[in-house]
ROBABA-776321 format. One record per residue (C-alpha): residue number from 1; residue in three letters; x, y, z. Coordinates in Angstrom, 2 decimals. Example, Ala and Ser with C-alpha at 12.3 -4.5 7.8 and 13.67 -1.06 7.14 Angstrom:
! residues 2
<1 'ala' <12.30 -4.50 7.80>>
<2 'ser' <13.67 -1.06 7.14>>
This chain:
! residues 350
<1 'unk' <96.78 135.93 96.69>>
<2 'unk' <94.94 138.25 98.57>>
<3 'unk' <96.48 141.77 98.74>>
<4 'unk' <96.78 142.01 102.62>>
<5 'unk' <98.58 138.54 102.94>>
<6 'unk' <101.25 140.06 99.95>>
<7 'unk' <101.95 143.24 102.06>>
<8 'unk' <102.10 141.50 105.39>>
<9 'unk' <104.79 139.39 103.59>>
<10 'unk' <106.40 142.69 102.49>>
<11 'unk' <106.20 143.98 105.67>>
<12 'unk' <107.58 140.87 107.54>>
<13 'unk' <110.63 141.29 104.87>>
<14 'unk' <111.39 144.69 105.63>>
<15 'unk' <111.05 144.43 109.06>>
<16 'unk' <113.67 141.17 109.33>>
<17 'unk' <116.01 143.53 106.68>>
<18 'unk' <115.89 146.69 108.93>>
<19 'unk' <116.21 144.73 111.95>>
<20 'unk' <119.24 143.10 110.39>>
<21 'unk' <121.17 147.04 109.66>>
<22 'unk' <120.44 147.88 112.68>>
<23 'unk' <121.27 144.44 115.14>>
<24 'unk' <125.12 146.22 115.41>>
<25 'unk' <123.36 149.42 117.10>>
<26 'unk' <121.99 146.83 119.40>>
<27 'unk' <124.86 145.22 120.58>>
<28 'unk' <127.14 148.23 120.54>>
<29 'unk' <129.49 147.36 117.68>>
<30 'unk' <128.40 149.87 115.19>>
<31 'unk' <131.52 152.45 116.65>>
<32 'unk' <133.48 153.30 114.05>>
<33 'unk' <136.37 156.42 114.61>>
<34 'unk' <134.49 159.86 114.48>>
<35 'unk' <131.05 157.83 113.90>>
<36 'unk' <128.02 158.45 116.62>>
<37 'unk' <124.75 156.55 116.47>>
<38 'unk' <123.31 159.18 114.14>>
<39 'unk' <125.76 158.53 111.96>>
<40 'unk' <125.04 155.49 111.84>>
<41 'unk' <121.48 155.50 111.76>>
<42 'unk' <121.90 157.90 108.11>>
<43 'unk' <124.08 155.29 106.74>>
<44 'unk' <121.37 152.57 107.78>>
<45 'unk' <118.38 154.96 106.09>>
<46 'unk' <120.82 155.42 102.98>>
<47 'unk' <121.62 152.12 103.00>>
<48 'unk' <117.57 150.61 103.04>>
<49 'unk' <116.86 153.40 100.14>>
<50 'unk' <119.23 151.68 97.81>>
<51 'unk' <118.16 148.19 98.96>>
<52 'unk' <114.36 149.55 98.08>>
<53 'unk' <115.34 150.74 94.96>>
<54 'unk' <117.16 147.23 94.06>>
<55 'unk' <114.54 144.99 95.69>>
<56 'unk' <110.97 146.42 93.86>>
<57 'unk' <113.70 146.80 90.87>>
<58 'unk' <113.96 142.77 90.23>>
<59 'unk' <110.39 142.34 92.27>>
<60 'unk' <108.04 144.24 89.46>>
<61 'unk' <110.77 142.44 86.91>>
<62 'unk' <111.14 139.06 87.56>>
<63 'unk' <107.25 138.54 85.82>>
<64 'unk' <108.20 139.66 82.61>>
<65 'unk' <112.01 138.28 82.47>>
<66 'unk' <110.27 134.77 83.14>>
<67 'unk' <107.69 135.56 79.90>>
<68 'unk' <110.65 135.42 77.61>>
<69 'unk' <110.73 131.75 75.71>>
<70 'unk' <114.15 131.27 76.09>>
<71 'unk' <115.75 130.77 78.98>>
<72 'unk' <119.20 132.44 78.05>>
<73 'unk' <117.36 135.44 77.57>>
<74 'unk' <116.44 135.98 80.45>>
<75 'unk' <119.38 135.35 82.25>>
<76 'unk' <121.35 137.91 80.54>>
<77 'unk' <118.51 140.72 80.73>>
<78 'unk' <118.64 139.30 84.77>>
<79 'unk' <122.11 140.26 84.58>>
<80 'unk' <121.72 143.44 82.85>>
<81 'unk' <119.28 144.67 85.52>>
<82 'unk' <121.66 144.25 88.44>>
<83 'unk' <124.34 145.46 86.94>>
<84 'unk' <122.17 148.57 85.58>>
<85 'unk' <121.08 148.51 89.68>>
<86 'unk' <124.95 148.75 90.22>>
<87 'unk' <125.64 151.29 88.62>>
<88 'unk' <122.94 153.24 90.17>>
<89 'unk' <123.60 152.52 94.34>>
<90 'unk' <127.66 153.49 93.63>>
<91 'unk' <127.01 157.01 92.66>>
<92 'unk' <123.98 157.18 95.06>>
<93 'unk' <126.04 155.70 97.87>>
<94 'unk' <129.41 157.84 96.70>>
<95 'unk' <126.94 161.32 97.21>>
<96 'unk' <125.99 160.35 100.58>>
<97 'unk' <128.97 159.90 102.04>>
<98 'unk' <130.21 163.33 100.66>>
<99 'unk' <127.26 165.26 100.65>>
<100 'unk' <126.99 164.61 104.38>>
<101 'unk' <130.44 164.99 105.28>>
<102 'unk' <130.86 161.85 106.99>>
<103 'unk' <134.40 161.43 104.85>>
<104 'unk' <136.39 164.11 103.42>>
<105 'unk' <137.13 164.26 99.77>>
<106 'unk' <140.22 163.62 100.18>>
<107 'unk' <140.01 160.14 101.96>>
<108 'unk' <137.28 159.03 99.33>>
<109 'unk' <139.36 156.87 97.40>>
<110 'unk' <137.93 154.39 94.84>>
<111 'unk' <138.84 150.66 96.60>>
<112 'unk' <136.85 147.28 94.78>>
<113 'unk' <136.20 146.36 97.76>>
<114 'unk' <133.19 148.77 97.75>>
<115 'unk' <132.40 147.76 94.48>>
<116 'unk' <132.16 143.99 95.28>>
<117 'unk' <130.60 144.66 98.59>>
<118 'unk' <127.94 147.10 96.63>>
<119 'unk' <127.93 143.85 94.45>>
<120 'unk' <127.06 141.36 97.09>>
<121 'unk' <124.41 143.65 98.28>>
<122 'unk' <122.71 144.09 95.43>>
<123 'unk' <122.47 140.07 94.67>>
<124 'unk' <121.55 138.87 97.90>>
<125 'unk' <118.75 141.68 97.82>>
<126 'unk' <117.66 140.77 94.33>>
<127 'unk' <117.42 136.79 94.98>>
<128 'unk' <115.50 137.95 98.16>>
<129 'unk' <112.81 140.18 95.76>>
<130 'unk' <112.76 136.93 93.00>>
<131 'unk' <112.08 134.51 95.96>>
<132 'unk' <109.14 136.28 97.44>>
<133 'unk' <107.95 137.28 93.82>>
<134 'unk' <107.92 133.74 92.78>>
<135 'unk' <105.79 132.28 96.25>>
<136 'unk' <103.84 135.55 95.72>>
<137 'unk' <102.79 134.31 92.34>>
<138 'unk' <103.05 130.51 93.11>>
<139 'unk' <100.65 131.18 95.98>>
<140 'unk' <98.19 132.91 93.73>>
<141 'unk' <98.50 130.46 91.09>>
<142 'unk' <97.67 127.84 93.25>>
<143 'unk' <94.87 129.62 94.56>>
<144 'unk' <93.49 130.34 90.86>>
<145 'unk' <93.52 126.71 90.07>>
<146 'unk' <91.74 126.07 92.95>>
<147 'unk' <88.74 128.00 91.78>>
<148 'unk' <89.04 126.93 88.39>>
<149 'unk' <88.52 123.04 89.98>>
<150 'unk' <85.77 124.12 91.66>>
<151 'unk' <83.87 125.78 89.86>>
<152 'unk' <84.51 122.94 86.98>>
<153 'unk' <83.07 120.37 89.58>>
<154 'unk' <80.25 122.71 90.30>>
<155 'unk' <79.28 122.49 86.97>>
<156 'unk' <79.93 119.18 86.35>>
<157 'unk' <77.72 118.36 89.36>>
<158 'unk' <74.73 120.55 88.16>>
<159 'unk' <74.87 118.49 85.19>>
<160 'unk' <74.75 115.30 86.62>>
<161 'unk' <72.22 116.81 88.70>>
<162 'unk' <70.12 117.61 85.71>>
<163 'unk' <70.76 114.60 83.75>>
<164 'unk' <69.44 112.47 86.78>>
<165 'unk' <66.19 113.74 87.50>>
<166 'unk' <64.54 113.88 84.05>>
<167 'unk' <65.91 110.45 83.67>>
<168 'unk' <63.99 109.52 87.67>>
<169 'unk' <61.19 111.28 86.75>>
<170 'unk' <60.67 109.56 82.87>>
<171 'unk' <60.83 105.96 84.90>>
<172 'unk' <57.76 107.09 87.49>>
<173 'unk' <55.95 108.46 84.98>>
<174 'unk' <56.01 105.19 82.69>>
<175 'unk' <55.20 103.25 86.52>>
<176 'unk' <51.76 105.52 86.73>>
<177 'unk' <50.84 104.99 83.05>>
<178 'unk' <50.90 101.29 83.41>>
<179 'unk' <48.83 101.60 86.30>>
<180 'unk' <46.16 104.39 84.56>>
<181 'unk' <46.13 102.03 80.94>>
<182 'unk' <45.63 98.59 83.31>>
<183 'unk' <42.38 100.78 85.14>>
<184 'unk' <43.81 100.23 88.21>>
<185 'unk' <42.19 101.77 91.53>>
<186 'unk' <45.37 102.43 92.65>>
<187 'unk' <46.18 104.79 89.97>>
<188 'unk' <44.99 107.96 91.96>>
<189 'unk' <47.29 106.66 95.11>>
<190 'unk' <49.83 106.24 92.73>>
<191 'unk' <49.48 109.85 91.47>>
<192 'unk' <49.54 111.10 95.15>>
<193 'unk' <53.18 109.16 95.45>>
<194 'unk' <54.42 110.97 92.65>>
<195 'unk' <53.01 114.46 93.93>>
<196 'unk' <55.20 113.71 96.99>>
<197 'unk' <58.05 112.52 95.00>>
<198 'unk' <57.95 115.46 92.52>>
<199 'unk' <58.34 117.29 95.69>>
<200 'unk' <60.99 116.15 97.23>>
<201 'unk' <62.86 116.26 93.99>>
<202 'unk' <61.60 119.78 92.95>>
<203 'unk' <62.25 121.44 96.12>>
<204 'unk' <64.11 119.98 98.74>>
<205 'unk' <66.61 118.22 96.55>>
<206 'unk' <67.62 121.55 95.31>>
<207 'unk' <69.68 121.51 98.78>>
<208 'unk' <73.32 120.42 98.93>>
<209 'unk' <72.60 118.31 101.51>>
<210 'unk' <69.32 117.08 102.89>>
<211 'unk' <68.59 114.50 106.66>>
<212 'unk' <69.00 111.00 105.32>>
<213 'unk' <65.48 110.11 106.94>>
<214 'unk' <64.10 112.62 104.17>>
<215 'unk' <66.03 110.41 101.57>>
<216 'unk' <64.57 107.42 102.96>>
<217 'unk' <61.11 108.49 103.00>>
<218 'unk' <61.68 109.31 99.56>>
<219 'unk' <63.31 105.56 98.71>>
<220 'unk' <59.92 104.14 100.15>>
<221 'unk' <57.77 106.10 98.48>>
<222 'unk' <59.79 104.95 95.12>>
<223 'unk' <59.26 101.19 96.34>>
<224 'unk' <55.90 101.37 97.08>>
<225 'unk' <55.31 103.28 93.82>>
<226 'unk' <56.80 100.59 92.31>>
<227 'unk' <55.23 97.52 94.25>>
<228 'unk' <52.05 99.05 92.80>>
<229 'unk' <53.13 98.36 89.65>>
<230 'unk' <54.22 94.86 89.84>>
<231 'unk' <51.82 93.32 92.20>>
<232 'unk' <53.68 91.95 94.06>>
<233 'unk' <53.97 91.27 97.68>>
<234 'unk' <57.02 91.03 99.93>>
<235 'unk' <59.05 92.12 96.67>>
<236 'unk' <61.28 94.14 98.67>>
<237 'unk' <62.85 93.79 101.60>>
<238 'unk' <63.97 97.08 103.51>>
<239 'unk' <65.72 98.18 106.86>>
<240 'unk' <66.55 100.85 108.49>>
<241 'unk' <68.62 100.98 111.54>>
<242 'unk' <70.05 104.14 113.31>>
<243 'unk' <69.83 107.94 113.95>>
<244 'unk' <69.05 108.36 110.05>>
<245 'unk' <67.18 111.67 111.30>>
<246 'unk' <70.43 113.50 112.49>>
<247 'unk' <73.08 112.92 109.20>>
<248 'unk' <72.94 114.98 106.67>>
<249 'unk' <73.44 113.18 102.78>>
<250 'unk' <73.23 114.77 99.55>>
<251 'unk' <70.01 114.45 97.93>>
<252 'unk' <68.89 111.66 95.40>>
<253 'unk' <72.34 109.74 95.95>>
<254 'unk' <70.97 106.26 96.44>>
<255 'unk' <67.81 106.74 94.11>>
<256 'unk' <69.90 105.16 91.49>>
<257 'unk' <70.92 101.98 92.44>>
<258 'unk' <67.32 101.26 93.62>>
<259 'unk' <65.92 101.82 90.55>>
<260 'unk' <68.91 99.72 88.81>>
<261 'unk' <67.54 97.11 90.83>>
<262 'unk' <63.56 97.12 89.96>>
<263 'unk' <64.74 97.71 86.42>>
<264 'unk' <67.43 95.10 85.61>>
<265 'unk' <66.99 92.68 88.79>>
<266 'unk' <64.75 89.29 88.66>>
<267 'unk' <61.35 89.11 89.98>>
<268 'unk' <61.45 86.10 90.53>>
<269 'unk' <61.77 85.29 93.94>>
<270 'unk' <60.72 86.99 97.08>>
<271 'unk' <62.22 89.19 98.51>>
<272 'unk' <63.87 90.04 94.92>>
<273 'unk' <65.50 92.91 96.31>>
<274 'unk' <66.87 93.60 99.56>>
<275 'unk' <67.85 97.23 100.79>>
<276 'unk' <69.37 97.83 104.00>>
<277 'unk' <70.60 101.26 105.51>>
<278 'unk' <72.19 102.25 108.56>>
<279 'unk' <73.47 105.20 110.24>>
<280 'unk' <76.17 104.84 113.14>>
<281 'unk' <79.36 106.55 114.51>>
<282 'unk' <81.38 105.04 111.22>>
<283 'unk' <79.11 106.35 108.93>>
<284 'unk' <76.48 105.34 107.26>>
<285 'unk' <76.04 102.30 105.20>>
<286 'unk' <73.93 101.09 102.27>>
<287 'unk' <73.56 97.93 101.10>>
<288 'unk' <71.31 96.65 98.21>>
<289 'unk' <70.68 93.66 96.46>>
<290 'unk' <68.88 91.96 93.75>>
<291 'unk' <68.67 88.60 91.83>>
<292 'unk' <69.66 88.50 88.51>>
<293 'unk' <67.70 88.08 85.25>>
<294 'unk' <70.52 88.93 82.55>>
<295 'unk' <73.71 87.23 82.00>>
<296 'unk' <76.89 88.74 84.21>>
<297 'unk' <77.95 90.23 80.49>>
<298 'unk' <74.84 92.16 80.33>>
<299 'unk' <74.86 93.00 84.16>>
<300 'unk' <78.31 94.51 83.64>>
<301 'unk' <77.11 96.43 80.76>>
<302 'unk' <74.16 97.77 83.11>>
<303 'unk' <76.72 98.72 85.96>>
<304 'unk' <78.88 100.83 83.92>>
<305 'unk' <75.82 102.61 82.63>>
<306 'unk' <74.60 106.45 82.92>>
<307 'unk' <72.84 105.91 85.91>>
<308 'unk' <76.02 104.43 88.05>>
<309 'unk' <78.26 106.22 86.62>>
<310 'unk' <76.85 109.20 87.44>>
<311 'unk' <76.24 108.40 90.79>>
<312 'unk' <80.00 107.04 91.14>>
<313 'unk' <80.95 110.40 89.72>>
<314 'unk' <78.61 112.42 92.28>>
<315 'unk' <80.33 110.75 95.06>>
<316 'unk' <83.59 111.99 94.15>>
<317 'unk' <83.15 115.19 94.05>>
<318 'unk' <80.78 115.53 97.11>>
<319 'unk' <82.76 112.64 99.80>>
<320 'unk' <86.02 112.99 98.36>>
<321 'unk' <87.99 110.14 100.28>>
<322 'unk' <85.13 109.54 102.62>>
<323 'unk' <83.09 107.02 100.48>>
<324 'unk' <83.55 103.53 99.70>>
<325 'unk' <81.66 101.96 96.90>>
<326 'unk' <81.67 97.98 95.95>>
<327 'unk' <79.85 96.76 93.33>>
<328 'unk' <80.00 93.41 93.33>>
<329 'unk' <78.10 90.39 91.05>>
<330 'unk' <77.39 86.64 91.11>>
<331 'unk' <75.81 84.46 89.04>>
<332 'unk' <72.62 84.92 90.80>>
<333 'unk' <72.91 88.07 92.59>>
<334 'unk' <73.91 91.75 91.96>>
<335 'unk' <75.49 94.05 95.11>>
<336 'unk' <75.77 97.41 96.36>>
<337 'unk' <78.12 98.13 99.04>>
<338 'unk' <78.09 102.07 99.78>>
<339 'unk' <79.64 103.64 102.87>>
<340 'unk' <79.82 107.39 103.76>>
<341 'unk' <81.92 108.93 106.12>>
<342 'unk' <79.48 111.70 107.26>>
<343 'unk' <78.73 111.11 110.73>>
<344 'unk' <79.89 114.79 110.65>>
<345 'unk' <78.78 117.38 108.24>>
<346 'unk' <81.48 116.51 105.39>>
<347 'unk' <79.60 116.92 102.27>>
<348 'unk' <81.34 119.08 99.85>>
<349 'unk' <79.52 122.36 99.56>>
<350 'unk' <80.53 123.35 95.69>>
């Protein structure tokens, strides 16, 4: 815990305990025979010494009697400490009340009563020091983990990171060396794509969070990449409805399933793959899908692959509880369901 928020808590305490010696001064029913208020007020400065003393006595303690394995142990060296405390505020107290004058020798007879109120004192101040002690240190603890999860998520997320665009970038390469060994004209075109795609992913997706129009620009230039390829016209089919220009996504999050779709999906018909996206006051949604050419065994091997799982993995630690993700298959078809709750800026900054 930070060390202003642990002495504002000590000064909250010893402002309620003060406040609590001195609430019969307030209300008038500190008189005593042959007492004044100044009398008083020494007996209340006397009286917060010794409470000092007992309170920082168990407070720097309590760490170290909680170290020891057994519990026993520590109960008894608890018990030894406020009785050791006990034996310090009677002789402290018993000079301060002669010392000053306040009682004559004479009437300064021993009485258990002192004792056991001494006694009560010197618990209730010491459960008071172990209770604050322990949220002190519960507080801290809590705040430790904390920063331990994150910065185990940040590093789990720069490795998924890492692991995702060699993998991207091995795929487009393969795409442009089909179309350089075939002699295609498009080849150079092609090469331009991936210029604009290495870009993208060299710079800009280096962001936490990017506009999703710059992701879709980035999905297109994929597809059409990859309709060079193939050869194929109308192969996919994609939408785009919404302000896409003013939500903010993290980069290269739906790169994956499209590219699970050119590489596992059926070519057979047309469209083979549909994409829509969409970017409204819910959210946004994504929504792919593809025709099969593998058996639903197979497909379910391919869903629970690298590629998925990373992305599944991404989304958790970036949209915690603000994504939905449905995968869903048929005997013809394969589906992606995606929805993000950003329609505010809700990406996790790690």
């Amino acid at each position: 815990m930070n060390r202003k928020y642990i002495i504002g808590i000590h000064v909250l305490y010893w402002f309620y305990i003060i406040n609590q010696f001195l609430f019969p001064l307030y209300v008038g029913q500190h008189k005593i025979p042959g007492w004044g208020e100044v009398a008083y007020v020494k007996e209340v400065v006397v009286a917060l010494f010794l409470s000092a003393i007992t309170f920082y006595a168990v407070y720097f303690a309590f760490p170290r009697l909680i170290a020891f394995r057994y519990k026993i142990i520590s109960i008894i060296v608890l018990l030894l400490v406020v009785a050791s405390l006990l034996m310090i505020r009677l002789p402290m107290d018993w000079f301060f009340w002669k010392l000053t004058g306040l009682m004559p020798g004479k009437e300064m007879v021993f009485e258990w009563i002192w004792v056991w109120d001494h006694l009560r004192l010197t618990v209730i101040t010491a459960i008071y020091a172990i209770l604050i002690r322990y949220l002190i240190d519960a507080f801290g603890a809590q705040k430790l983990r904390t920063e331990l999860i994150t910065q185990r998520q940040a590093g789990e997320l720069a490795l998924l990171r890492s692991q995702i665009n060699p993998h991207f970038l091995f795929n487009t390469l393969n795409n442009i060396y089909s179309l350089v060994y075939q002699k295609s004209d498009e080849a150079p075109g092609a090469v331009m794509k991936f210029s604009s795609i290495m870009r993208y992913v060299l710079y800009e997706a280096e962001a936490s969070e990017v506009p999703l129009v710059k992701e879709i620009e980035y999905l297109k230039s994929y597809i059409e990449l990859q309709q060079l390829r193939y050869r194929q016209a109308g192969l996919v089919s994609m939408t785009v409805e919404g302000a896409t220009g003013e939500v903010p996504i993290a980069p290269m999050l739906l790169i994956p399933f499209v590219e699970n779709a050119f590489k596992h999906g059926s070519k057979a018909r047309q469209p083979a793959i549909v994409i829509h996206i969409e970017a409204g006051h819910q959210g946004v949604d994504f929504f792919i899908s593809n025709d099969l050419r593998k058996s639903l065994q197979q497909l379910e091997e391919i869903a629970s692959g690298m590629s998925i799982a990373h992305t599944r993995r991404r989304l958790e630690l970036l949209y915690p509880g603000k994504f939905t993700l449905t995968i869903g298959e048929t005997t013809e078809t394969y589906t992606v369901r995606l929805h993000l709750d950003i329609t505010a800026k809700t990406v996790t900054n790690i």
